[in-house]
N, C-alpha and C positions, 0 to 999 in steps of 0.2 A: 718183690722182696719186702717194701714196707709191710703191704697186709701181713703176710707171715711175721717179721715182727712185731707187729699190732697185737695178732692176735696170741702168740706167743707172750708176749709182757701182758695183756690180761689176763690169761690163763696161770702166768706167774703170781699175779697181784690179787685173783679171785682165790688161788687158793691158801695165801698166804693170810689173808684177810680171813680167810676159814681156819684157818690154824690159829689165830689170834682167839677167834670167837670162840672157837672151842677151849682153847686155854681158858680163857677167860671164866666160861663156864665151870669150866675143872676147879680154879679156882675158888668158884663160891661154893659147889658139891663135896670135896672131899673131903674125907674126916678129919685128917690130922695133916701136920704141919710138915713131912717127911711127901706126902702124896703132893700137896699142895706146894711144895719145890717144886717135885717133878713135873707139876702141870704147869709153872713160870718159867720153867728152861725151854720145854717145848715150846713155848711162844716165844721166848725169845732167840731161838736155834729156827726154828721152822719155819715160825709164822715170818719172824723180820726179815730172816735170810732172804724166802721166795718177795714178801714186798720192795726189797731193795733191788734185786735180780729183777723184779720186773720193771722196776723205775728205771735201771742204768738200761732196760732194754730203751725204754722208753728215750732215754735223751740222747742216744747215740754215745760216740766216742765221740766224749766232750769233755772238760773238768769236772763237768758235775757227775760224771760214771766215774771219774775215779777218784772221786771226795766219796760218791757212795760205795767204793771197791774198800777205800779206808776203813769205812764205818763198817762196814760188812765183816771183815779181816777183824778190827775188835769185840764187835760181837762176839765172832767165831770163836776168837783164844781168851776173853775176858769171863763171858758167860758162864758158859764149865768150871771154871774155876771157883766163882764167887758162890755160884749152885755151889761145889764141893765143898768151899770154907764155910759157907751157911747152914751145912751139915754136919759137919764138923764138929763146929760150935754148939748145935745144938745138944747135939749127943755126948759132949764134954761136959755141959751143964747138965747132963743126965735128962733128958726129954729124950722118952723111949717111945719106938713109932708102935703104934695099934695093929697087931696082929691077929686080934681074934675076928676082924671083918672081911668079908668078901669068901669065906669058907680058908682062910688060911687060920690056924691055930697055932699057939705060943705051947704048946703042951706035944708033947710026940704022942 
């Protein structure tokens, strides 16, 4: 049952670690500041969640799986949120997202 474990919390932790790098990347590629939300929610929903999931596999049922069940649990309901007010705001301030890239057009 360890091995399965094991390798289960690396398979958590390898792809969560890819979700990050990929975010990360998003982050420096995209054009405007509406896509580039969306690529720091994805790391911070996808990529933390699986690195956490894979640590608490990691340390068993100990306090420290469930100080990282805590942190996981705010991630979950804080993220989405502060994503939304950060769009929010932007778009109250009038910062209107780019439309005419990727073949979507502002024009019918």
């Amino acid at each position: 049952m360890s091995l399965f474990v094991d390798i289960a919390s690396w398979i958590l932790i390898s792809a969560g670690g890819f979700f990050c790098v990929v975010g990360g990347i998003g982050l420096m590629r995209m054009p405007d500041f509406y896509t580039r939300l969306h690529a720091a929610s994805i790391i911070e929903t996808a990529g933390a969640g699986m690195l956490l999931a894979g640590m608490a596999l990691q340390s068993g049922l100990t306090l420290v799986s469930a100080k990282l069940a805590i942190i996981a649990l705010l991630i979950f309901f804080a993220s989405p949120v502060a994503t939304h007010a950060l769009a929010n705001a932007a778009l109250a301030r009038g910062l209107q997202p780019r439309l005419d890239e990727g073949g979507v057009s502002s024009k019918p």
